[in-house]
C-alpha positions in Angstrom: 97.2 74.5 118.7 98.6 72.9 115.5 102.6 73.4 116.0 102.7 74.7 112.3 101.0 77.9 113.1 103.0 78.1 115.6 105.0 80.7 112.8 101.7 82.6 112.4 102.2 83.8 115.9 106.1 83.7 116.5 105.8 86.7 113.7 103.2 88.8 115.5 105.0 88.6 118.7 108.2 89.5 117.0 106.9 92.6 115.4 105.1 93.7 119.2 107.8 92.6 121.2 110.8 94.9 118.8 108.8 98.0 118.9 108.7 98.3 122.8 112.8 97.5 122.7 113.6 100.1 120.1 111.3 102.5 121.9 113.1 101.7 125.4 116.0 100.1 125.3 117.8 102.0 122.0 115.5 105.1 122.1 115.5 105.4 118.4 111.6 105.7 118.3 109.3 108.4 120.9 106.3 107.2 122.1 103.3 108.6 120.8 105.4 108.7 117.3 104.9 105.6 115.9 102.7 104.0 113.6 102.5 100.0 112.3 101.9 99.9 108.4 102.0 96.8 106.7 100.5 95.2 103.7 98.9 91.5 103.4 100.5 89.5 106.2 101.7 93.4 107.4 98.5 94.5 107.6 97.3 91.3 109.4 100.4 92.2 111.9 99.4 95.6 111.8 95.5 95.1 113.1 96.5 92.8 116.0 99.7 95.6 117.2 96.1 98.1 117.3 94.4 95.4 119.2 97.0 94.1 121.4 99.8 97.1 122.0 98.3 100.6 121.3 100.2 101.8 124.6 103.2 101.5 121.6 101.4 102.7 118.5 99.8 106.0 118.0 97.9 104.8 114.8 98.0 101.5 112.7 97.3 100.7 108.7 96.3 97.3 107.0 97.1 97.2 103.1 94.9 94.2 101.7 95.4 92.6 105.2 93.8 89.4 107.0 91.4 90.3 109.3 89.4 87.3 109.9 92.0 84.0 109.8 88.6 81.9 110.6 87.3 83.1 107.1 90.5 82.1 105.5 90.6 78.8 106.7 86.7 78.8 105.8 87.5 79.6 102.4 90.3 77.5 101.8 88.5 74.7 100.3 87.9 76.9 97.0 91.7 76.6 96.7 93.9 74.1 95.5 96.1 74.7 98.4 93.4 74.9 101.2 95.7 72.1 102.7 98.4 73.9 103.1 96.6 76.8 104.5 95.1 74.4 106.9 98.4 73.4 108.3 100.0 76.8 108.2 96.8 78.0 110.5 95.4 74.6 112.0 92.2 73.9 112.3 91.2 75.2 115.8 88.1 77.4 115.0 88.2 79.0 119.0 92.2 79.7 118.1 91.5 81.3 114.8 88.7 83.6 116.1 91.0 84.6 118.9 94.0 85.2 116.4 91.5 87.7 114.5 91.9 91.3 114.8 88.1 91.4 114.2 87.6 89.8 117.1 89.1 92.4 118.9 87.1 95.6 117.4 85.9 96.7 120.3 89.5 97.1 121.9 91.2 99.6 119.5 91.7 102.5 120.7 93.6 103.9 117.9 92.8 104.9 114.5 92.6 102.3 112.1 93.2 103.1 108.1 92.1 99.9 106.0 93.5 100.1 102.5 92.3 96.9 100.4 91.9 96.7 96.2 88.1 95.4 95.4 89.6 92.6 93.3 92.1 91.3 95.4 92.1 87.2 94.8 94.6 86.9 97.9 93.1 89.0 100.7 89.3 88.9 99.8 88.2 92.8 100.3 85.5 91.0 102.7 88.3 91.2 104.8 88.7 94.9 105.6 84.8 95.5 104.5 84.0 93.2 107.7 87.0 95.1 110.0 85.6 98.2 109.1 81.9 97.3 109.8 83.1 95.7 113.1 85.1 99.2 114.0 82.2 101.8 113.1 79.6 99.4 115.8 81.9 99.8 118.2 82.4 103.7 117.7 86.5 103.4 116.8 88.2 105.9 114.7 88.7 104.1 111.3 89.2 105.5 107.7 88.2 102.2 105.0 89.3 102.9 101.4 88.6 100.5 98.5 90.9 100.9 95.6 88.9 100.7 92.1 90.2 97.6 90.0 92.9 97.1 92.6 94.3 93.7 93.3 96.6 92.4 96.0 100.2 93.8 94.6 98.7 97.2 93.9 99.7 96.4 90.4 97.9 99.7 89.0 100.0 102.4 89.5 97.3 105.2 90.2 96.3 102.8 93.0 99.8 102.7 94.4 100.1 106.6 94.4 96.3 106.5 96.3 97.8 104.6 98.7 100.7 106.4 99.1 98.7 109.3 99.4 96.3 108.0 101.9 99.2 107.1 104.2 100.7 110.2 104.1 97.7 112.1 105.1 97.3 109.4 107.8 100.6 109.4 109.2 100.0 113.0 109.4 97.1 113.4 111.2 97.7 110.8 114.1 101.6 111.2 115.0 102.3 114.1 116.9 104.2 116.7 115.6 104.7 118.9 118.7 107.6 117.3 120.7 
């Protein structure tokens, strides 16, 4: 593994590893209550917490996330700083496949809403087209909404206000109420 994306995964492990210690340890969270939301690098977090810890999260949400870090590095060389994206990922093909959340479809057991603006130049939309299409084959509760004209900051306001929307109908319908 190159020791600059080393990073990538220190963060990932950070955001699974806090959950389970405020859920435990500070009991400011109840199981069964909690869902990871997160845009762009977020979202990225947000698919792997689905894939790796769904004994933590009820439900999980990816606004314009990564879901495919072997495309990104793939794609890189359309950018001017494909080098830097190189070292901040490496260049490990097997790693970056098994640091994908798409690679790990099958796996989720939880519901999965995928948020992503058609025209976003950061996160391609490919992205969350290709999570959803790997969710639905393997039979996984997943809700895929592509905002019209919307780009990676959600700069459109009515776009903001559908994703607000969205999650609060998601939230809703996968964290129980009852206890």
């Amino acid at each position: 593994m190159h020791k600059n994306n080393c990073l990538v995964k220190a963060l990932v492990l950070l955001a699974l590893c806090c959950c389970p210690f405020v859920v435990s340890a500070q009991e400011l969270a109840i199981p069964g209550k909690i869902c990871i939301v997160g845009g762009s690098y977020g979202g990225y977090a947000s698919l792997m917490a689905a894939a790796k810890q769904q004994d933590t999260f009820s439900c999980a949400a990816s606004i314009n996330g990564v879901s495919d870090q072997w495309e990104v590095w793939a794609s890189a060389r359309r950018y001017m700083s494909k080098e830097i994206i190189r070292k901040q990922l490496g260049t490990d093909k097997e790693d970056l496949i098994a640091r994908s959340p798409i690679s790990y479809a099958k796996t989720i057991d939880i519901p999965v809403l995928l948020i992503h603006g058609e025209k976003d130049r950061v996160v391609p939309v490919s992205h969350s087209r290709q999570m959803d299409k790997a969710l639905r084959k393997a039979g996984k509760t997943v809700k895929f909404v592509e905002l019209e004209n919307g780009n990676h900051s959600l700069s459109i306001e009515q776009n903001r206000i559908e994703t607000l929307r969205l999650l609060e109908e998601f939230l809703a319908m996968n964290i129980d109420e009852s206890t």
